[in-house]
C-alpha positions as CSV (number, residue, x, y, z in Angstrom):
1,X,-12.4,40.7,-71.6
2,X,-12.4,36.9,-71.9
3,X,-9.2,37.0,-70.3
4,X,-10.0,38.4,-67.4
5,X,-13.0,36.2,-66.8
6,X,-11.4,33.3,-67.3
7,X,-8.6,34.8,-64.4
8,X,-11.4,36.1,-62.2
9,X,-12.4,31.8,-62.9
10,X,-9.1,31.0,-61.7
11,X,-9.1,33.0,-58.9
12,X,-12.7,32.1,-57.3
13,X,-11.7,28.3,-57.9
14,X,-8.3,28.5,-55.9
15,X,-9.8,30.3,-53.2
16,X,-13.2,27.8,-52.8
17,X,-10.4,24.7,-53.5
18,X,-8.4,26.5,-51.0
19,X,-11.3,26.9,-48.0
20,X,-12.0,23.1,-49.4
21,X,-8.8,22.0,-48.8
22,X,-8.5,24.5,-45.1
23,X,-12.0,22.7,-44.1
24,X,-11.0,19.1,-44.8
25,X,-7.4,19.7,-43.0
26,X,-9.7,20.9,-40.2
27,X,-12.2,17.8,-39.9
28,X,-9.2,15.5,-40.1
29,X,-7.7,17.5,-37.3
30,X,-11.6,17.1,-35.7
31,X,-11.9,13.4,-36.2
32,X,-8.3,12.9,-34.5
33,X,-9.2,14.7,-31.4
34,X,-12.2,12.4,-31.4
35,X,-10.4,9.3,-31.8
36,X,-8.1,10.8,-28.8
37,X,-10.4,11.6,-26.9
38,X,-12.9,8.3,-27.6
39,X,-9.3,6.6,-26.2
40,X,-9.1,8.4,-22.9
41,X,-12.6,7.4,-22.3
42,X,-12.3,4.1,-22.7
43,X,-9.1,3.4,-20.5
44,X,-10.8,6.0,-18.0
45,X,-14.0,3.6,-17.7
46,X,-12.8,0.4,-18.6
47,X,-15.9,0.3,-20.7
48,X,-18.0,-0.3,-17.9
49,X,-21.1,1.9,-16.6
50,X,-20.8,3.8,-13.6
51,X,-16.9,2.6,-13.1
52,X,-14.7,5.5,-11.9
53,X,-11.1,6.2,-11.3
54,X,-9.4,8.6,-8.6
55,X,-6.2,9.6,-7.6
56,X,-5.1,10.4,-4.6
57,X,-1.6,11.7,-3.7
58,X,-2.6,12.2,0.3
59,X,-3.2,10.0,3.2
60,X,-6.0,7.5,3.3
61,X,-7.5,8.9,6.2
62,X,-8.4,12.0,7.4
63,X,-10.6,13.7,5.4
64,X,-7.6,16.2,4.1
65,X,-7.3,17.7,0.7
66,X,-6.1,14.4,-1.3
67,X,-6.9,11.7,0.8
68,X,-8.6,8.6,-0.2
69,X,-11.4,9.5,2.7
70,X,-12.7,12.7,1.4
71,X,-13.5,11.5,-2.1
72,X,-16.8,12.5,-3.1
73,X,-19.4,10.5,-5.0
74,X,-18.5,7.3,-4.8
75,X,-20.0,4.4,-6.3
76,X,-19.8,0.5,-6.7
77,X,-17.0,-0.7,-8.6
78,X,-14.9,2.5,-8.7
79,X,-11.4,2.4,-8.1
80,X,-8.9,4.5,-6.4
81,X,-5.1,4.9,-6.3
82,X,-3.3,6.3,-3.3
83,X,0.4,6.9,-3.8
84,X,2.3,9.0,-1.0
85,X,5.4,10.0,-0.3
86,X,7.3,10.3,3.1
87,X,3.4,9.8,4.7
88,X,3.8,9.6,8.4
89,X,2.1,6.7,8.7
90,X,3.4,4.8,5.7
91,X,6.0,6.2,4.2
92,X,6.7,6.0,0.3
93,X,3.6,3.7,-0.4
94,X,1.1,2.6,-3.2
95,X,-2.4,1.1,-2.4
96,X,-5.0,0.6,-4.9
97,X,-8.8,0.5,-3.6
98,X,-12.3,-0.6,-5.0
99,X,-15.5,0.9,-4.1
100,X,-18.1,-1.6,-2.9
101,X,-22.1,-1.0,-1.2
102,X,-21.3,-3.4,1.9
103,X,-21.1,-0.2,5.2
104,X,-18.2,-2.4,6.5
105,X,-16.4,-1.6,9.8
106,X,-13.8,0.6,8.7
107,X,-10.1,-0.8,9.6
108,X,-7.6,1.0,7.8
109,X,-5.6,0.4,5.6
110,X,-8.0,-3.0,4.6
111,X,-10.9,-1.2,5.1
112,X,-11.5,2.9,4.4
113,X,-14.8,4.8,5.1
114,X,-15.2,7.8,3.3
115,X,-16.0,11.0,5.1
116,X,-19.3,11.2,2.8
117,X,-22.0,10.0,4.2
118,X,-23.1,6.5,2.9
119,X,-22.7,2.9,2.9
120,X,-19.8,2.9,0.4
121,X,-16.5,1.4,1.9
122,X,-12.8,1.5,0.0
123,X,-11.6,-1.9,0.3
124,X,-7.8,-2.8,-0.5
125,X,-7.4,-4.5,-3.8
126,X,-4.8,-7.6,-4.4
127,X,-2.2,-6.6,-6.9
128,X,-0.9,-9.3,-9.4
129,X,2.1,-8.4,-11.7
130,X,4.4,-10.3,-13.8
131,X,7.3,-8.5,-12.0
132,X,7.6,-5.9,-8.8
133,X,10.5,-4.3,-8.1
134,X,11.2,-2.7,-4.3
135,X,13.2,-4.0,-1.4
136,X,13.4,-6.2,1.8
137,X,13.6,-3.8,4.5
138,X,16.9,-4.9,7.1
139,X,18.3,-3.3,9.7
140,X,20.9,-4.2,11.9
141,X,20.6,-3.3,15.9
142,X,22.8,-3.2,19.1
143,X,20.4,-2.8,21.6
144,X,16.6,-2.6,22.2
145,X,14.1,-1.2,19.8
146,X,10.8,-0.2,18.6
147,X,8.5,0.1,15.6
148,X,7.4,3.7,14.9
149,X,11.1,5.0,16.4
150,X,14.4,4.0,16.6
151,X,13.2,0.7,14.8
152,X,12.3,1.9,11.6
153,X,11.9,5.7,12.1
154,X,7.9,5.7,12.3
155,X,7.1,3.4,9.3
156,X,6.1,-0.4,9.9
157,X,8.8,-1.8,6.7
158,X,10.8,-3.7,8.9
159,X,7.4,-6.0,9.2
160,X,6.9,-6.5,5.4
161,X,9.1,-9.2,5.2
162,X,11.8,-7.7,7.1
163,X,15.2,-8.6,8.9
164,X,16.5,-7.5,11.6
165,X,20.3,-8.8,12.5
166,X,20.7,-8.4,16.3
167,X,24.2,-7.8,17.5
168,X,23.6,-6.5,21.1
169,X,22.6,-8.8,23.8
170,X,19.2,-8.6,25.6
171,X,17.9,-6.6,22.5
172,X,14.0,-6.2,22.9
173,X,12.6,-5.6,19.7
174,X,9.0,-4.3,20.2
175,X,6.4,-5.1,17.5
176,X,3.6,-3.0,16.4
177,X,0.2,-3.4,17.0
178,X,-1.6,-6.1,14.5
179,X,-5.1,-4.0,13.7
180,X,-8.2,-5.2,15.2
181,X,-11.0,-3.0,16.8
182,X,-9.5,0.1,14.8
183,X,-6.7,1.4,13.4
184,X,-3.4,3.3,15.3
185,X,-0.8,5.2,13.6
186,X,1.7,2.4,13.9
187,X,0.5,-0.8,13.1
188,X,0.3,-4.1,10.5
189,X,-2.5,-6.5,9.3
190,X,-2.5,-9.8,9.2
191,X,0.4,-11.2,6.8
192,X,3.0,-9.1,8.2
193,X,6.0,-10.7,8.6
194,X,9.2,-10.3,10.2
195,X,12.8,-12.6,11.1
196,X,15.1,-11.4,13.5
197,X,18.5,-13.3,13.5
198,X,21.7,-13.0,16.3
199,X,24.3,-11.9,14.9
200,X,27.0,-13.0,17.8
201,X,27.3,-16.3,19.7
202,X,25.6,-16.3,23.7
203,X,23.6,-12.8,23.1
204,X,19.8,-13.0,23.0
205,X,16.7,-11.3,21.8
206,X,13.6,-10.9,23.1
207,X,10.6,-10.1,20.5
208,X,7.9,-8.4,22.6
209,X,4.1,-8.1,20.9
210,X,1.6,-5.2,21.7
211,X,-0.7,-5.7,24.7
212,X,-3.5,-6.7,22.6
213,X,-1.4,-9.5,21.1
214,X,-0.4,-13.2,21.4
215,X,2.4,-15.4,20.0
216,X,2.1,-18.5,19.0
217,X,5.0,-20.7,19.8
218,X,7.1,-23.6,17.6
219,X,5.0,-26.3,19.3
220,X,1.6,-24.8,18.0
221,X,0.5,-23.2,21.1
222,X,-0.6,-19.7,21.7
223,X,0.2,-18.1,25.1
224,X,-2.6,-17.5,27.8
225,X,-1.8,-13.7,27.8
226,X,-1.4,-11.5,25.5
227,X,1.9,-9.1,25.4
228,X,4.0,-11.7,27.0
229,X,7.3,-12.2,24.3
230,X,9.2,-14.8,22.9
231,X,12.9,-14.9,22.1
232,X,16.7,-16.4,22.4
233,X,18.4,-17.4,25.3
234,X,21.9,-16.3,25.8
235,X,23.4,-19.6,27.4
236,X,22.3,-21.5,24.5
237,X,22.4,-18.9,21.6
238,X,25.0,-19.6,18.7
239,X,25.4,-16.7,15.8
240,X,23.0,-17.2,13.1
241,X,20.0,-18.6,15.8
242,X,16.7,-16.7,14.4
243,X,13.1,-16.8,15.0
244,X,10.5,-15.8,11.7
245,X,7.1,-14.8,13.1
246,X,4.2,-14.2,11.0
247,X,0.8,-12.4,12.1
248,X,-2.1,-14.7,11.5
249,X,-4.9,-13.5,12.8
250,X,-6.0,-9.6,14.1
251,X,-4.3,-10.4,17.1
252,X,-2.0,-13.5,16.6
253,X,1.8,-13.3,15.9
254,X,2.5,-17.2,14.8
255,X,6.6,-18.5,14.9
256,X,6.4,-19.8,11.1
257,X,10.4,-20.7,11.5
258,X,13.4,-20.5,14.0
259,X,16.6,-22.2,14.8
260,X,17.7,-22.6,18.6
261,X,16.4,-22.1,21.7
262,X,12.9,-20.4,22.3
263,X,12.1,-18.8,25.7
264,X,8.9,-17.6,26.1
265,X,8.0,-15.5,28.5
């Protein structure tokens, strides 16, 4: 009889040092999740109040399923990410955004308004990095183009910092739009830059700016009218002659470098 108390004993304490053992595995596996999830929360809010992130993977305009325009909700200080692929309008891009309370005038891609009603305006962030990797955009021509066609197949790259070698002679390379009362589908902001370089002695280019813009020539001074060009002349061109224009100002395309003879129109 003593025997089999002392087994029934045994028994009973494996099975509570068992459930012990089973419920202290299972608050470990509790306080982990925790930990996890205590993680998330802090990179997802930076630690600070009322700070929230979105992702968006469609345009930033238009009120579509994924575009930066038709988040909902937001408030100061959030942030937003917008990374497309093959987007009409920009290609293969990233843009990050903050949220501010300041009912700016939209201008895209500086300046979003969300489709929500309210004062809240996406602004576009400065990035800083240690190291960036992409590419120059360059493209070499024979004869007359245009940004959003045969210049860069709809996407303003070309004007990031761009080259274009030109190798056919009276080439007119037309330049989008620099944004100012409100934004096209093919356009830059100010910063946009752009060199376009003969390629072949006594041929000539001719960089034409939208209607709405100027250029302002190597001496300093900007032209009277806007949409009249700049360029190369052919009599006096040698291979290698370039002209590096930068854009300024909303409506201002500045000569920043060139070597040769400017015509301006």
């Amino acid at each position: 009889m003593k025997k089999f108390i002392s087994l029934l004993c045994i028994i009973a304490f494996l099975a509570v040092s068992g459930r012990i053992t089973t419920d202290t595995q299972r608050i470990a596996d509790l306080e982990a999740k925790v930990a996890k999830l205590e993680k998330k929360v802090v990179l997802g809010s930076v630690e600070r109040a009322a700070s929230n992130f979105y992702p968006s993977s469609g345009g930033l305009e238009g009120n579509g399923a994924g575009d930066l325009d038709a988040i909902t909700g937001v408030a100061d200080q959030d942030v937003a990410f917008a990374a497309m692929h093959e987007d009409a309008t920009w290609g293969d891009a990233f843009f990050a955004f903050g949220a501010d309370d300041d009912n700016s005038t939209e201008a895209v891609p500086m300046i979003v308004d969300p489709a929500e009603a309210g004062n809240f305006r996406w602004h576009w962030l400065d990035v800083y990095g240690k190291v960036f990797y992409g590419y120059n955009a360059y493209k070499e021509i024979t004869a007359t183009c245009t940004f959003g066609t045969d210049c860069d197949s709809t996407l303003v790259r070309l004007c990031w910092g761009g080259i274009i070698l030109s190798s056919g002679d009276d080439a007119v390379i037309t330049l989008p739009e620099i944004v100012a009362s409100g934004p096209t589908a093919i356009q830059v902001i100010p910063g946009a830059s752009l060199c376009v370089m003969n390629k072949d002695a006594s041929e000539n280019f001719i960089l034409d700016c939208h209607s709405n813009d100027f250029f302002t020539d190597e001496t300093g001074t900007k032209q009277g009218t806007g949409g009249h060009y700049i360029g190369t002349t052919a009599a006096a061109s040698s291979a290698g002659d370039y002209i590096c224009v930068v854009a300024t100002a909303a409506d201002n395309w500045m000569v920043m470098g060139y070597r040769g003879t400017i015509v301006k129109e």
